[in-house]
Every structure is written in structure tokens, then in C-alpha cells.
C-alpha positions as CSV (number, residue, x, y, z in Angstrom):
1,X,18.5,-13.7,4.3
2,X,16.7,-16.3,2.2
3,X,15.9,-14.9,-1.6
4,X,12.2,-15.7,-1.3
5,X,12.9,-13.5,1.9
6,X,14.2,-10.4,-0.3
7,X,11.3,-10.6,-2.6
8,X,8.7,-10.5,0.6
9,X,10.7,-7.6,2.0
10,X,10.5,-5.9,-1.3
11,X,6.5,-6.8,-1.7
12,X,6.3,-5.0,2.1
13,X,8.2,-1.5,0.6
14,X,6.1,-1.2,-2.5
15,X,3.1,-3.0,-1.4
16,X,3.5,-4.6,-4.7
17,X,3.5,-8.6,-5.1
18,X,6.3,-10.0,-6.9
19,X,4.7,-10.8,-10.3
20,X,3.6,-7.3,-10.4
21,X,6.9,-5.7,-10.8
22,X,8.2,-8.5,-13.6
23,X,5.2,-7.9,-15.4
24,X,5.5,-4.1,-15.3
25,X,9.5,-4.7,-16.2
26,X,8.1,-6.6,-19.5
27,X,5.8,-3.9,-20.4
28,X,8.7,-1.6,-19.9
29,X,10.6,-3.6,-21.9
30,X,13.5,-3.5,-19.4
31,X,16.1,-6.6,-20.6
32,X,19.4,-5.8,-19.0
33,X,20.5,-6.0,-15.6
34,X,21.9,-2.5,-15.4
35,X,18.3,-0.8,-16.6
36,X,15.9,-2.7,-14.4
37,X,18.2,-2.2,-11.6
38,X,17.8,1.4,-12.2
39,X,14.5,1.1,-12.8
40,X,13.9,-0.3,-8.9
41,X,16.2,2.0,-7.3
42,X,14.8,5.0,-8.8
43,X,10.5,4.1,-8.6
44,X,10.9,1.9,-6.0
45,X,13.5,3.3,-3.9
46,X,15.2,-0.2,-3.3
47,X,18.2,-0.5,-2.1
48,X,21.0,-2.8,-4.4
49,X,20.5,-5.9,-3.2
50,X,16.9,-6.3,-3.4
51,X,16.9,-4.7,-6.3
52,X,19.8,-7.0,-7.6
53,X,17.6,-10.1,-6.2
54,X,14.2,-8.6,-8.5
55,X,16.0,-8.1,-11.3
56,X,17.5,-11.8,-11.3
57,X,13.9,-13.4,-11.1
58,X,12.9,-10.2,-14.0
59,X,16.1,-11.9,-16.3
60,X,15.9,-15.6,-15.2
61,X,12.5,-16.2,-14.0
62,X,11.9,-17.6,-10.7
63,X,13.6,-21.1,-10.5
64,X,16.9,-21.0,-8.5
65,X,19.4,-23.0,-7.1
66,X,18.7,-23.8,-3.4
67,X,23.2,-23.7,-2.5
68,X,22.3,-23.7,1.5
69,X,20.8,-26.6,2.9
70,X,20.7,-25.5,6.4
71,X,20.1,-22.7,8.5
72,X,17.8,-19.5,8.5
73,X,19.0,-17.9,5.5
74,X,18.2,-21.3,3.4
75,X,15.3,-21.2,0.9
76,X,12.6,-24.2,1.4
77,X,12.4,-24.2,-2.2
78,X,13.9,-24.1,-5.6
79,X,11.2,-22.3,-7.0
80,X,10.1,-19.0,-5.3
81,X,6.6,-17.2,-4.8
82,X,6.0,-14.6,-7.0
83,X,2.3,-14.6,-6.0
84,X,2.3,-12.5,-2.7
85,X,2.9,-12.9,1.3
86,X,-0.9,-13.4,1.5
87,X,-0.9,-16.2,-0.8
88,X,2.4,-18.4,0.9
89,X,-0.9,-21.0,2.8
90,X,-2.1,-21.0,-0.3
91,X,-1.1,-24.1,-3.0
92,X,2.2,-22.8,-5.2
């Protein structure tokens, strides 16, 4: 699974875009791995690794680095959407 694919799969359980949840981690003031982790599991009911992959982009914002080059599991880009499924056709 791609990252950007995490994020879309955690947009489709909370029916909340990306950008949403790190803005509602700031306002919670949520810093550290362990609490926004918690944070996710417990309101959102995610499962670790998504929640590890939100709380990543939360910490380190949403530039990564793109390690697979092939294959379905590769990100297309270095810099993932925060802005929504509905939005992908859409300019970044």
C-alpha cells in the first residue's frame, strides 16, 4: 500500500480529508507520536498503521521520500494530497 493510499483509506473511515485531522491535531496541540497516535485510535478508531502513517504527515508535514520506484505500492509523488479523494483531478 502506497502512503497517499493510507491517507485515502483513512479519509474513507472518518469521512474526513487529510488536512482536517492535522488541523484538528494542532488545535489539540497534539506534538508527539505516542499522543496523536492515541488520539486516532481512540476517536477515530484507526487501526496502527494508519494511524502511524497520519501521525507522520501530523509531525513532518506531507513531503516524503518516494524509496519504491516501481510497482503498486509506489507513491507517484514525493508530496502527498492532504486535500481529499474528490480533489486528486484537481491541480495539487
Amino acid at each position: 500500500m502506497s502512503f497517499q493510499a493510507y491517507l485515502d483509506a483513512i479519509e474513507k473511515k472518518t469521512g474526513k480529508i487529510p488536512e482536517d485531522l492535522v488541523a484538528e491535531a494542532k488545535a489539540k496541540n497534539l506534538t508527539k507520536h505516542g499522543e496523536i497516535l492515541d488520539w486516532l485510535k481512540e476517536e477515530y478508531q484507526l487501526g496502527t498503521g494508519h494511524a502511524r502513517a497520519l501521525a507522520q504527515v501530523i509531525i513532518k508535514g506531507p513531503e516524503i521520500e518516494v524509496t519504491r520506484t516501481t510497482g503498486p505500492h509506489r507513491d507517484e509523488s514525493s508530496l502527498l494530497r492532504l486535500d481529499g479523494i474528490a480533489n486528486r483531478d484537481k491541480s495539487p
